[in-house]
Structure formats: structure tokens, C-alpha cells
N, C-alpha and C positions, 0 to 999 in steps of 0.2 A: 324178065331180066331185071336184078336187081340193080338201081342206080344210085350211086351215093354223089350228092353235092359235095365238090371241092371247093372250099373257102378260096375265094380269087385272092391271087397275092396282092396286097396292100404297096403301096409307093411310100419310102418315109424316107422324107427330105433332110439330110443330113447337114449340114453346115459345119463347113472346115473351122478349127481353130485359126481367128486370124495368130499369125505370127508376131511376137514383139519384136521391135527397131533394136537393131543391134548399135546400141549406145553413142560408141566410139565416132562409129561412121556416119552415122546418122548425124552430131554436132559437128565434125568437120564439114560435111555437105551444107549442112546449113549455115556455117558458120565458115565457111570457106574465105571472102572478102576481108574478114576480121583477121584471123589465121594470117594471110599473106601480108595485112596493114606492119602488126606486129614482127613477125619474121624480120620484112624490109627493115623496117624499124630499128629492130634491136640491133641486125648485122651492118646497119652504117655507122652507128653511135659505136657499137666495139670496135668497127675499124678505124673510127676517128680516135678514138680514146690508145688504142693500142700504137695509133701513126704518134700520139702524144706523148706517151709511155717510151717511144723509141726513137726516129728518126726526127718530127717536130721539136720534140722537149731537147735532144742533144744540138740541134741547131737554135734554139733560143738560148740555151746555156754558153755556147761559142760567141754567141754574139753577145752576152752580158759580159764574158769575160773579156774580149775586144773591147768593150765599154770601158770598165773597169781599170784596163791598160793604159786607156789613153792617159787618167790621170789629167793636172791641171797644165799639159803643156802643149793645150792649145786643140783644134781642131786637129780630129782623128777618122780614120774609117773603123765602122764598125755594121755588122750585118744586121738593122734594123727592122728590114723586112719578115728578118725569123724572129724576131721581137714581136711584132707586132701581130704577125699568124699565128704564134702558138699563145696569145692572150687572146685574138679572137677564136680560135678553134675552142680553147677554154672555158671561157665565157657562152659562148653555143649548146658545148655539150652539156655543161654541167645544170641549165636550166634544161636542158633537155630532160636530164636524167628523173631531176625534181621534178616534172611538170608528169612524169607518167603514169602515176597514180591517178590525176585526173582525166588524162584518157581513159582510163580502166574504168573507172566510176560511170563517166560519160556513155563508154560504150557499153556496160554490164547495164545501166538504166535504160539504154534506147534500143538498142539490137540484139543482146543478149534476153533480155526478158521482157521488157514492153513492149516491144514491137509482138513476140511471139504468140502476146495474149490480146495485144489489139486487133491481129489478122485472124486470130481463130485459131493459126498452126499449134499453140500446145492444148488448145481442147481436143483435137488431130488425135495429138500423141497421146492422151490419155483413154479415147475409146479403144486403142489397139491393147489397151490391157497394161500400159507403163503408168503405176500411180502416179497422183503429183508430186511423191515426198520425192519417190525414186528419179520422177524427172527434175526437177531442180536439185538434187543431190548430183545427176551427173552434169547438171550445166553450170557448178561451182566447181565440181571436183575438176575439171579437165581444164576451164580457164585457172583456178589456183595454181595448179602446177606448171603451168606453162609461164604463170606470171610472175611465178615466185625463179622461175629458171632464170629466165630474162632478165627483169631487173635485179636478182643478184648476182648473174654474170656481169652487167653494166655496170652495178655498185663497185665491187670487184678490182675491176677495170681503171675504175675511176680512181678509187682510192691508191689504187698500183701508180698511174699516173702520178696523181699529183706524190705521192711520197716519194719518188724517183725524183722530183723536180722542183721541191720546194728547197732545198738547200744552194738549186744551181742556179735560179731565176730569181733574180730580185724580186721583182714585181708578182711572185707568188703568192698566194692567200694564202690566211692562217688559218689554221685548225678550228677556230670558233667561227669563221666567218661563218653565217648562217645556211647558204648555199650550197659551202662547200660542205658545212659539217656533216646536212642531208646527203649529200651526193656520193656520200664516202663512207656511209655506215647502213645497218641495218635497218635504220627509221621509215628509210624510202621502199624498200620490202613489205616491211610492215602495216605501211600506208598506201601500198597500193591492192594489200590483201582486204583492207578495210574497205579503198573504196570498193573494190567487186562488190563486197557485201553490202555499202550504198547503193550501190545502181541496183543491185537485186531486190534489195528490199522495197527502194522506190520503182521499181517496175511494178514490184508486186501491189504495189497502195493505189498508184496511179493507173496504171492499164494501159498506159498511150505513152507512146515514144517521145514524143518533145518534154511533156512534163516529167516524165520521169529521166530522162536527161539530163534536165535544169535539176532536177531535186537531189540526184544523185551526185551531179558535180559540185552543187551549193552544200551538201553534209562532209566532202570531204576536204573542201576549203575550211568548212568551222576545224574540221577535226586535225587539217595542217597547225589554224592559228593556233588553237588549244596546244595542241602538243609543245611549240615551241613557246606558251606559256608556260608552261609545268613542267615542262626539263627540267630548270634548272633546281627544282624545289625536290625532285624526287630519288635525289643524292646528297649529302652533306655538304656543304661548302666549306672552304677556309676564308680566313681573315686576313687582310695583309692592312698595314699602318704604318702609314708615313707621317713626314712634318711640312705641319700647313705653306713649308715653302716647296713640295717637292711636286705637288701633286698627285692625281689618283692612280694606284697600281694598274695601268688595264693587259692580261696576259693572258684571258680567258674571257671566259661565258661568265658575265657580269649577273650578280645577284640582287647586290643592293651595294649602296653606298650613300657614306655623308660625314659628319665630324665628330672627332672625338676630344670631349671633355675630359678637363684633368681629374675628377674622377673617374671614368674610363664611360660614362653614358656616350650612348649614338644620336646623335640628332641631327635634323635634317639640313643639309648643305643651303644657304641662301644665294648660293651661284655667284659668290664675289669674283672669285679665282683664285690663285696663288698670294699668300703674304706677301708678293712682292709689288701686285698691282696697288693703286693710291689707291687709301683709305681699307683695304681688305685687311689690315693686321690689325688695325683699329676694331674691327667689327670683330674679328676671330678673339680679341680681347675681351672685348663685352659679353661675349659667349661662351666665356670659359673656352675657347677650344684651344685645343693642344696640336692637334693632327686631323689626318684625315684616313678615315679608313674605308674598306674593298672588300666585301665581300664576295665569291668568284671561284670558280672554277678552272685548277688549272690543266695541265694536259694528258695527269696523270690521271684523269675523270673521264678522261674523253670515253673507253668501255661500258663504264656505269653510264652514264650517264647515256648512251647511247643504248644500252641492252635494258634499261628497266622503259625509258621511253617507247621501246619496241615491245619491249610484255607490255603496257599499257593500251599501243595499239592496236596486240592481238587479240587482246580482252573486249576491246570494243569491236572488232571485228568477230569475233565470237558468238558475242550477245548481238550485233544485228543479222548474223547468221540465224541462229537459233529462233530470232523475233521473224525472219521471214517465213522459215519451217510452219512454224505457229500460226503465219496468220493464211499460209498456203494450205492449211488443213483445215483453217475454220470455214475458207473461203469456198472450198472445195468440197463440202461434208457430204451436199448432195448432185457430186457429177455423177454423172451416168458412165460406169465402166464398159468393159468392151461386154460382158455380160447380159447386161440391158439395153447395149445398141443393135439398131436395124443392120440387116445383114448392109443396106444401103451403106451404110455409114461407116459399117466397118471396114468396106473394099474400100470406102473413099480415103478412109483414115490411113488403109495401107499402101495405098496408092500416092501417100502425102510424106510419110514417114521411116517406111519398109523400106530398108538399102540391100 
């Protein structure tokens, strides 16, 4: 009887593709704490801002015009306590609004990216098969957009406010004051997309939450001073000129200033005061001066001036995006994708990441 050998069937160990982290879900879970800070955040400032814009601001307006009534004939009532709420509620929100670009920095440096690389979790997410470019592409894209909603709903808000209530409340800031100006245009938008892009890119230098923290918070205070040094230069000014008794035009965003010779030269003010103080007419004689003049921005600038400072600080927000990209690729040239990891590591990576 003839018998032929049958080749025993062979076992070949197959290995499931791990699956990639579906993006979205995967940042909200991990980033859940942060998500709720902001949310809280934003929706008590718009309901302060909006109680300021309506019910607050109409009750501080009543009671300046109770003020106003009483006039010089003696003691009056007048409702001081809505005077004095809606300059504090004011003064609260409006650093509030300014100051949140620095949380953004803060937190895009420590929780957002340093933390993720000091625990290990985005080496995690990169064995499952999600590059590096593509993982920090969605942990920019999903905070910008939520950050750019936020604060310029707030902006918004603010700017609605105080325009509503700068004609009825004495005690109103002006357009240039420097708080309000941030608070009420697109600069604080601008600068809080910048700092994400601090905090990111200091995550990515440093590796560890605290320093990348400080370093993220510390670039985007330089990048507040800078800005509100070079406003005023990155629009045309006008001139205004008075006589050495009237003193300086102030009605804007001040540029320069000092005295002007009866040939029309500028030179620098020696801080007498007005022609009228002793000895200052004497000295504005010796000096040739005629007047004094103001260089200045006045409120017809306030767009320009607001809209180039804000391209200035998308530009730099641009380039230390792009500069994070770059150094997250050099950094990166020899991880090991999900290809070359143990099957070990790759259930552990799914098991860390996979929603």
C-alpha cells in the first residue's frame, strides 16, 4: 500500500494590527481636568461681563446720575454701592481677561506637553502607530480652537461692555488705558495662541512639567512687554502742538514727546512744567522753545493699531509653532513606531491610549 507523507499544517502567529487612538477622544480624556478648568472659566467671566453690559453697568449709570443731580446744594443720596460694584466687578474681570494667555502658556507647558513626555504617555501614543508630527498637530489643533473661541467670546464681551458704559460712568477707563485696550481687542487672542505655542515648545525643550511651565509662562510675559512696546511704532502717529503754557496733548497711546523750537526742531523736555511755574519761561527762553509737542495716537488708530499688533503676534506664534514641529522631528528621528514594537508594548500602548 502505497503511503504518501502529508506536510503537518504549520501554526503562523498572526498579530492584529494595533488600532490608532481616535484623536478627538483620546485629548478630551486625557485632558479632561484642563477642559472643565477652562469651560468654568470662561462661562463665569461672560456672565460677569454680560451682568456688566446690562443690569451692573445700568445701575452704576443711575447712581452717577443721582451724583451728578445733587450738584453743589449740599448733601444728597445717591446709590454708591452700584458705583462702587461695577468698578469692582471691572477691574476683576478685565485682568482676568488679560491674564489668560498666561494660563494657556502655563498649562500648554506643564500638562499639555511636558508632563506627557516626562510620564512616558506620548512615547504610549506613538508605538500605536500615531506619528509625532500628527500627535502634536492634534494637541495644538484642538486647544487653538477652543482657545481662540473662548477668549474671543470674552474679548467680545468685554469690549460690548465697557462701550455700553463708558459714556454713562464717570469713572470709566479710556480707550488707551493699557488693560482695557488688551481686554477689548484682538491682541489678547493673539497672545493667548502665542502662548500655547510657548508652552509647546517649552514642553518640548524641557521634558518636565515644572520647568517647562516657568519657561512657557516667562516667554509669554517677554512677548506681552514687547508687544505693548512696539504698538505704538507699528502705525503712524500724529503730532499735536501746543504753547509752552498749555501743556501736553494727552488723548491717546503716547509716542513721544518734548519741545518745540521756533524753528520747528524737537528736543527733549527738561521737566520744568508749564510757562507759568517760577523760572520755567526763563528756561523755555534759553531754549529757544516755542511749545510743546505730542506725538500720539488717537482713537481713530485704535483698529490699526490693534490689528497689525495682532499679525505680529501671529507671526510669532507661527514661527514657534513651526520651531516645535522641527525640533519634534529631530528629536524623534529614531523612535521606534508601532512596526518595530513588541507585540508587549504594543497592547500596553493600546491599553494607555485606545478610547
Amino acid at each position: 500500500m502505497k503511503h504518501t507523507d502529508t506536510p503537518a499544517p504549520t501554526s503562523t502567529l498572526t498579530q492584529a494590527p494595533t488600532p490608532q487612538p481616535r484623536l478627538l477622544p483620546w485629548l478630551l480624556r486625557l485632558h479632561r481636568p484642563g477642559l472643565a478648568v477652562w469651560a468654568g472659566l470662561v462661562a463665569v467671566l461672560a456672565l460677569a461681563l454680560i451682568a456688566m453690559w446690562g443690569p451692573l453697568g445700568a445701575a452704576a449709570a443711575d447712581g452717577w446720575r443721582q451724583y451728578r443731580d445733587c450738584g453743589d446744594s449740599g448733601p444728597c443720596g445717591y446709590d454708591q454701592d452700584a458705583i462702587i460694584r461695577y468698578r469692582d466687578v471691572y477691574t476683576y474681570t478685565t485682568f482676568a481677561v488679560i491674564a489668560l494667555p498666561f494660563l494657556v502658556a502655563a498649562w500648554a507647558g506643564a500638562a499639555l506637553i511636558g508632563r506627557e513626555l516626562e510620564s512616558g504617555t506620548a512615547h504610549l501614543a506613538w508605538t500605536t502607530g500615531l506619528s509625532p508630527t500628527r500627535w502634536l498637530a492634534a494637541k495644538l489643533a484642538a486647544p487653538a480652537a477652543l482657545i481662540t473661541a473662548g477668549t474671543g467670546l470674552l474679548v467680545l464681551l468685554h469690549h460690548l461692555a465697557w462701550s455700553a458704559n463708558r459714556h454713562r460712568i464717570d469713572t470709566s477707563k479710556s480707550w488707551y488705558d493699557s488693560p482695557t485696550l488688551h481686554a477689548n481687542g484682538p491682541t489678547t487672542v493673539a497672545l493667548a495662541l502665542a502662548g500655547l505655542a510657548a508652552g509647546a515648545l517649552a514642553g518640548l525643550l524641557w521634558r518636565r512639567t515644572l520647568p517647562a511651565l516657568v519657561a512657557g509662562l516667562g516667554v509669554t510675559v517677554v512677548l506681552r512687554f514687547a508687544a505693548d512696546l512696539v504698538m505704538p511704532y507699528l502705525w503712524p502717529s500724529v503730532t499735536h502742538v501746543t504753547g509752552p503754557d498749555t501743556g501736553y496733548f494727552m488723548a491717546g497711546v503716547e509716542v513721544d514727546s518734548g519741545l518745540v523750537t521756533s524753528d520747528g526742531r524737537h528736543i527733549a523736555d527738561p521737566g520744568c512744567g508749564t510757562s507759568f511755574v517760577d523760572g520755567c519761561a526763563e528756561m523755555y527762553a534759553k531754549l529757544d522753545a516755542t511749545g510743546v509737542y505730542t506725538e500720539y495716537h488717537p482713537e481713530s488708530h485704535y483698529w490699526p493699531l490693534q490689528l497689525t499688533t495682532s499679525a505680529l503676534l501671529l507671526a510669532v506664534a507661527a514661527g514657534l509653532t513651526v520651531t516645535a514641529f522641527a525640533l519634534l522631528r529631530r528629536s524623534t528621528a529614531s523612535t521606534p513606531t508601532r512596526t518595530g514594537a513588541s507585540p508587549r508594548t504594543a497592547v500596553s500602548a493600546r491599553e494607555e491610549v485606545a478610547v
